[in-house]
C-alpha positions as CSV (number, residue, x, y, z in Angstrom):
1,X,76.7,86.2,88.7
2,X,77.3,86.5,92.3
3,X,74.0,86.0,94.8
4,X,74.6,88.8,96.6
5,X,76.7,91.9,97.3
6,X,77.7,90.6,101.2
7,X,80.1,88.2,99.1
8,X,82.1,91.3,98.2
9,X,86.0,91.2,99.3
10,X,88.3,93.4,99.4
11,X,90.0,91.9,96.5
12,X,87.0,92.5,94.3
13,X,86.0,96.0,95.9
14,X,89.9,96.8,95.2
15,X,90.0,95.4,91.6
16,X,86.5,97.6,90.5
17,X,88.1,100.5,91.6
18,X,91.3,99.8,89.6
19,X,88.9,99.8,87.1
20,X,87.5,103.2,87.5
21,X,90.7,104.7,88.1
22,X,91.4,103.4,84.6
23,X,88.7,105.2,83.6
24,X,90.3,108.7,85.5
25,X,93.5,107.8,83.8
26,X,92.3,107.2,80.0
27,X,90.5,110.6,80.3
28,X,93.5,112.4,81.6
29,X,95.9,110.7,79.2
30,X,93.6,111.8,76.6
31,X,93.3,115.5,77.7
32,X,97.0,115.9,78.3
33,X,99.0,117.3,80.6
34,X,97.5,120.8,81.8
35,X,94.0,120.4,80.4
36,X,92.1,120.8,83.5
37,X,93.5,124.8,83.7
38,X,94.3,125.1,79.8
39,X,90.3,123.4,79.2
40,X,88.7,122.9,81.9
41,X,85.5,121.9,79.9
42,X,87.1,119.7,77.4
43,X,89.3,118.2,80.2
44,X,85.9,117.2,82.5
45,X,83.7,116.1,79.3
46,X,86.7,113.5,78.6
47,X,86.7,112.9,82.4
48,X,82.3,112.4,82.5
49,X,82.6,110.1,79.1
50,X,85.4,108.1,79.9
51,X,84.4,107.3,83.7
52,X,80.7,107.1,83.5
53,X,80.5,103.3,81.3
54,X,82.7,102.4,83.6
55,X,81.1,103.3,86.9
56,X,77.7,102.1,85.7
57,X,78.7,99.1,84.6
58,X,80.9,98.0,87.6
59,X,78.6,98.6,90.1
60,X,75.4,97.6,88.0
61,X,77.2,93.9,88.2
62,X,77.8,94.7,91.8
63,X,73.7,95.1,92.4
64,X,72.1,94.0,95.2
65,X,69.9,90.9,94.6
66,X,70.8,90.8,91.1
67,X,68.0,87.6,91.1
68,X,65.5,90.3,91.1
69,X,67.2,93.2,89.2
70,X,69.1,92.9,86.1
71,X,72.0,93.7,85.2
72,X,70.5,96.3,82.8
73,X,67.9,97.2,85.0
74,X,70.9,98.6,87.3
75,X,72.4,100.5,84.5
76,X,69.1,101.7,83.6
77,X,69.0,103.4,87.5
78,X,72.8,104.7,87.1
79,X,71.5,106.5,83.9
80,X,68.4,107.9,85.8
81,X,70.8,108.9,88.6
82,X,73.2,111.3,86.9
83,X,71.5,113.9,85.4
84,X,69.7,113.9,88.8
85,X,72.9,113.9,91.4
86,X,74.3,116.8,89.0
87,X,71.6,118.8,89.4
88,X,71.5,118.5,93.4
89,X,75.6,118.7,93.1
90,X,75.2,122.0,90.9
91,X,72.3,123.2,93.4
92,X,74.8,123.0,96.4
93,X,77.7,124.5,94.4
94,X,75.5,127.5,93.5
95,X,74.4,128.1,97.1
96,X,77.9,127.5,98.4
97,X,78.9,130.0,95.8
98,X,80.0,128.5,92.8
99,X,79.5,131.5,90.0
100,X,76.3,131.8,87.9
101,X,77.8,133.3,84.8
102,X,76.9,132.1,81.0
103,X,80.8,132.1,81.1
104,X,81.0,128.8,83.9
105,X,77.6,127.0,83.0
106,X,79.1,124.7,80.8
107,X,81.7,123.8,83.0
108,X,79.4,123.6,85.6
109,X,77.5,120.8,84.3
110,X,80.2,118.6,83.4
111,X,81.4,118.9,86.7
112,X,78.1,118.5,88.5
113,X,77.9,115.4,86.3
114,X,81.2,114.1,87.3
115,X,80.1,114.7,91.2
116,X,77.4,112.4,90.1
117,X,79.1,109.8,89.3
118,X,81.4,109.8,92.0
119,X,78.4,110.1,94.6
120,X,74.8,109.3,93.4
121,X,75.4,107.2,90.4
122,X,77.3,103.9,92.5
123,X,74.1,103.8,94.8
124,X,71.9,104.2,92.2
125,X,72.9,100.9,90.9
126,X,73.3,99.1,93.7
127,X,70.5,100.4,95.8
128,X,68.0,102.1,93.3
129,X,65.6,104.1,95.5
130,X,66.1,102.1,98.7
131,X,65.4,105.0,101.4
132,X,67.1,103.5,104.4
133,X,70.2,102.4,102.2
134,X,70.3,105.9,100.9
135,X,70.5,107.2,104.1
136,X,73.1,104.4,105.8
137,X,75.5,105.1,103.0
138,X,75.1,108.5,103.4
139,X,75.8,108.9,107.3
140,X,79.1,109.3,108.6
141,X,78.2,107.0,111.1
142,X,79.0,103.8,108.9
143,X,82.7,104.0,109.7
144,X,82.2,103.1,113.7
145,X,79.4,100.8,113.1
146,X,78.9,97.5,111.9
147,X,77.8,97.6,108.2
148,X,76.9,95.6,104.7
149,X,80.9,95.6,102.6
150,X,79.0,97.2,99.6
151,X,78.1,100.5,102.1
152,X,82.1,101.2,102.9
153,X,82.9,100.5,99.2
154,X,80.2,103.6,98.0
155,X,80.4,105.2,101.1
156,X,84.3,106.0,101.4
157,X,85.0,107.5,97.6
158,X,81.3,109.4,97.7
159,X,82.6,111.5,101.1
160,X,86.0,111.7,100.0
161,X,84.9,113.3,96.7
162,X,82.8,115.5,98.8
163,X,85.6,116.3,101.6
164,X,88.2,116.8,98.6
165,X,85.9,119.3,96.6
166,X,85.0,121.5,99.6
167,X,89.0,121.1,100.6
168,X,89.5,122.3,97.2
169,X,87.6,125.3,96.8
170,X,89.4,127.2,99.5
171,X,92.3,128.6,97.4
172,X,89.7,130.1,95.1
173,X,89.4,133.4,97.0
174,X,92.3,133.8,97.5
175,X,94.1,137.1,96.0
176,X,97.0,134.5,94.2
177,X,95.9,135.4,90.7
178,X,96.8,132.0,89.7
179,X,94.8,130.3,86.5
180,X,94.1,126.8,88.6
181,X,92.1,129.1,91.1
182,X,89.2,129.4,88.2
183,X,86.2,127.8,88.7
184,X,86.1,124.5,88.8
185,X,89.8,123.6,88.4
186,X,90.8,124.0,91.8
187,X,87.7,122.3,93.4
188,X,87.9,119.4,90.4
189,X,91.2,118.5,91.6
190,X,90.3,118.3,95.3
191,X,87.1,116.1,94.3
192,X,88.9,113.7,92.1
193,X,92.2,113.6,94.9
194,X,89.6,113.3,97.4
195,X,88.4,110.3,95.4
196,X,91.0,108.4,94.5
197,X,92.0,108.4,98.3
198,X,88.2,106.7,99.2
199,X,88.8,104.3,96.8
200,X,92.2,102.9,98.6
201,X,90.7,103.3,102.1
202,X,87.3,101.3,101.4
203,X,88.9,98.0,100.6
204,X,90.7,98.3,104.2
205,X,87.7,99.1,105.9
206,X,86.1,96.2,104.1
207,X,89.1,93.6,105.4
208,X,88.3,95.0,108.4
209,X,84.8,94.5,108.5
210,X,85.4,90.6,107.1
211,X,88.0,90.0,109.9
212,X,85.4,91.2,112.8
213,X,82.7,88.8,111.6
214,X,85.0,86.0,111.3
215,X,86.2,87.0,115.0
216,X,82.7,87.3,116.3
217,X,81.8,84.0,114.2
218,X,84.3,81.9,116.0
């Protein structure tokens, strides 16, 4: 077990997000082609199951001070954390004007919960309920200032799930009359594109941020 998260490279942030993608790809493979229109709900429940053991566990083993919280102790705050970040992600949809229906609240929750785990769930483990962590990872400020690796490997797939949704809920509107334009196809797509490309750029930014202290160091 590592001492600490600052050991982090950008090999090891790169190789738990293959992992998580593996999760993202097991769920689809298991949907099949065309759920996510054809079943939405069946298409994110498979996404939620497959992805959340995964994300827990990689970054309850990627913990800060793991001397002092346990591996299980992590996974314990990553549970806690994702019925909580869906509800604040199904709050925000709502008031951005997700529909309300008894037709969408299923779908709704599994894709609030998915949000989750994209966005609360990694800091949950690794941070618990550090305030000022909460807030660092959360600012957009971390990519133009000096930061801990673990920030840029949360921070980077959490706002690109975010950017990617909203991105993605723009053709919904939109007098095209096309299925994918249902709630939350459209906008699942975006979140989960939006995440995938967080998850490549954080390992740069975290080579990056290793060859500036080596710089400064010498």
């Amino acid at each position: 077990m590592r001492a600490s998260v600052t050991e982090i490279s950008a090999f090891t942030a790169a190789a738990a997000h293959v992992l998580c993608f593996a999760g993202l790809a097991v769920a689809h493979s298991l949907a099949g082609p065309g759920a996510p229109v054809s079943d939405p709900a069946r298409a994110l429940r498979l996404l939620v199951v497959c992805e959340a053991p995964v994300i827990i566990a990689v970054f309850s083993y990627l913990r800060r001070d793991p001397k002092s919280c346990s591996f299980f102790k992590a996974a314990a705050r990553g549970l806690i954390g994702l019925p909580v970040g869906a509800f604040f992600n199904a709050f925000g949809a709502i008031v951005l004007g997700a529909p309300v229906g008894i037709k969408y609240w299923m779908v709704t929750i599994y894709w609030s919960l998915l949000m989750s785990l994209f966005t609360f769930v990694p800091a949950a483990c690794v941070f618990g309920v550090s305030k000022i962590d909460w807030q660092t990872v959360l600012c957009h400020s971390i990519y133009f200032t000096p930061t801990d690796v673990e920030n840029y490997m949360i921070s980077a797939p959490c706002h690109g799930a975010v950017l990617g949704a909203w991105l993605g809920a723009w053709p919904m509107p939109l007098d095209w009359e096309r299925p994918w334009q249902e709630w939350p196809i459209c906008v699942t797509y975006g979140a989960v594109a939006g995440h995938l490309v967080g998850m490549a750029v954080s390992p740069v930014l975290i080579a990056v941020h290793k060859r500036r202290v080596r710089a400064k160091a010498d």
